[in-house]
C-alpha positions in Angstrom: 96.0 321.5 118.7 97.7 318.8 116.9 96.6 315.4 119.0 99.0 313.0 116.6 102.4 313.3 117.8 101.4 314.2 120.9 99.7 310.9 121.9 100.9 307.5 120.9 99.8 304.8 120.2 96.9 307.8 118.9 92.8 305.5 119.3 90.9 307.4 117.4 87.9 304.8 118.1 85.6 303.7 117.0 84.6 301.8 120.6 84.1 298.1 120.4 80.4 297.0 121.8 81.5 295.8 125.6 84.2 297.7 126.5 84.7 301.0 128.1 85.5 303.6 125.9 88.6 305.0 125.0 90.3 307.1 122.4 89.3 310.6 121.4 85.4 311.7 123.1 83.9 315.3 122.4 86.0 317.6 124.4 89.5 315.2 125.2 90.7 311.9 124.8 90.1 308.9 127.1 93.3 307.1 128.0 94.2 303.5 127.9 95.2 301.5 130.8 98.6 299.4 129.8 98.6 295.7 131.4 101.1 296.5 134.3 100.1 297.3 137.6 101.3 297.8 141.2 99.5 296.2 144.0 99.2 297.5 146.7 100.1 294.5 149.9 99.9 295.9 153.3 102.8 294.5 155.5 100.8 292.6 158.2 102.8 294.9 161.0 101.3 297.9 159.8 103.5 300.7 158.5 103.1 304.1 157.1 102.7 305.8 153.4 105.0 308.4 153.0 106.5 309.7 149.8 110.1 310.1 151.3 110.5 306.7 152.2 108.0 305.2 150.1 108.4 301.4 149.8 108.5 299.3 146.8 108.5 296.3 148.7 104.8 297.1 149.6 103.8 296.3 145.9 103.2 293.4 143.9 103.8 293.5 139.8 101.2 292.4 137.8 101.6 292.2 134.8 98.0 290.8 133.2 94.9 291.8 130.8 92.9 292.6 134.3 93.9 293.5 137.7 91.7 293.0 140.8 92.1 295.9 143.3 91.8 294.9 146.7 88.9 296.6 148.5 89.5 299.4 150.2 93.0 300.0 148.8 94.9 301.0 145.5 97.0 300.2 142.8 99.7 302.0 140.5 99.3 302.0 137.3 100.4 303.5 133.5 98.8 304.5 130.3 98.9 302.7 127.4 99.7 306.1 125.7 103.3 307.9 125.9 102.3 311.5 126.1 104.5 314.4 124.8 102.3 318.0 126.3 103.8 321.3 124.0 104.8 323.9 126.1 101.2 325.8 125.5 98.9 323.3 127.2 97.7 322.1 130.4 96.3 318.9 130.5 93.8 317.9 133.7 92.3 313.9 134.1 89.1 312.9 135.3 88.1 309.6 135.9 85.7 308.0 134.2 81.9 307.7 135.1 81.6 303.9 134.2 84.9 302.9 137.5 83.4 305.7 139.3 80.1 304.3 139.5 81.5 301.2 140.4 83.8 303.0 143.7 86.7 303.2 141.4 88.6 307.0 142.0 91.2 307.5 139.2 94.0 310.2 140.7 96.5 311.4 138.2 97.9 315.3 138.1 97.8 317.5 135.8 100.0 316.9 132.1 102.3 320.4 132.7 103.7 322.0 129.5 106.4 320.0 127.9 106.0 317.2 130.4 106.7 313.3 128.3 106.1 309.7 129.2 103.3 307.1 130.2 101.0 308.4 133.1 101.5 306.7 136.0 97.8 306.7 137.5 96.9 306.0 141.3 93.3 304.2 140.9 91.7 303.3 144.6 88.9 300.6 144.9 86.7 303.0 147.7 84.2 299.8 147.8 84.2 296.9 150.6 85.1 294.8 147.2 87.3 294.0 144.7 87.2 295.6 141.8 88.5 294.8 138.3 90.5 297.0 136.0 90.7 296.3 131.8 94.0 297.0 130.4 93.7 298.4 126.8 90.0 300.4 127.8 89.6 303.5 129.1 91.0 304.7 132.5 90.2 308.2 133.0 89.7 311.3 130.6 92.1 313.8 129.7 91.0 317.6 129.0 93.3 319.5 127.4 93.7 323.4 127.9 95.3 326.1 124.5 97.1 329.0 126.0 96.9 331.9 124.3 100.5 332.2 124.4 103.6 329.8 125.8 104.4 329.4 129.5 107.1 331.0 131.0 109.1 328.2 132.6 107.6 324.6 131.1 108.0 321.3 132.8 111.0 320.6 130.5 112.8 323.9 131.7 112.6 322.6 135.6 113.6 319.1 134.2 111.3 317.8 136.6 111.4 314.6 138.2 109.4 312.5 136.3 110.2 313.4 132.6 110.3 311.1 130.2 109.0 307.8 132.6 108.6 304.9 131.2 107.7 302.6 133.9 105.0 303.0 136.9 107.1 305.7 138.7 107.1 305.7 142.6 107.2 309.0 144.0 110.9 310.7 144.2 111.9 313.5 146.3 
């Protein structure tokens, strides 16, 4: 599995003292987190989450080297990487130990087969405080699965709703 073309900018490390890592790791690659970010403000009437009305006007853009996530809440966010998945591999993310240790929960879904774009990641702050996210270290780590032979119908066949994203993608029904 060829990771250059697949993944750009491509880290290949090595990790700089002080940072979390990034880049390739043993059995994946660590992705980057780019320096936008969604914040998530609560109206202060209340309101509810729901991903056929969601609203945008619930989030703040930042756009900065660190982001502070409220506690208790969450933030949108993308990779610093543009993926491009062939059409024989399944990608799955898990967050990293060093957030997770700290009450950060990195949720992204799986990479499907011949699914492009930047990864727009849903990282929630489970602590009673803030928390601060790096842009340009590593975010969460991405496993990535060989078939033995090509999927029937790929992400690209379905063109699926969040091909080739550029931005930090709301959800669309």
């Amino acid at each position: 599995m060829a990771a250059r073309g697949m993944i750009e900018p491509f880290d290949e490390g090595p990790k700089r003292p002080g940072t979390i890592s990034s880049g390739l790791s043993s059995y994946g690659y660590d992705m980057r987190l780019a320096n936008e970010f969604r914040v998530f403000s609560p109206p202060p009437s209340g309101g509810i989450m729901d991903p056929k009305d969601f609203q945008s006007a619930h989030f703040t853009h930042v756009t900065e080297e660190a982001c502070v996530v409220p506690a208790n809440s969450f933030v949108l966010a993308r990779s610093l990487e543009y993926f491009r998945i062939p059409r024989d591999v399944l990608v799955l993310c898990f967050g990293k130990s060093t957030y997770a240790r700290c009450g950060v929960l990195v949720n992204v879904t799986p990479l499907e087969p011949e699914w492009e774009g930047y990864v727009t990641i849903s990282v929630s702050n489970t602590s009673p405080l803030p928390s601060r996210l790096h842009a340009g270290e590593g975010i969460a780590q991405l496993v990535f699965l060989g078939a033995e032979e090509v999927c029937a119908v790929s992400y690209g066949d379905r063109s699926g709703k969040y091909q080739a994203q550029r931005d930090i993608t709301p959800p669309r029904t």
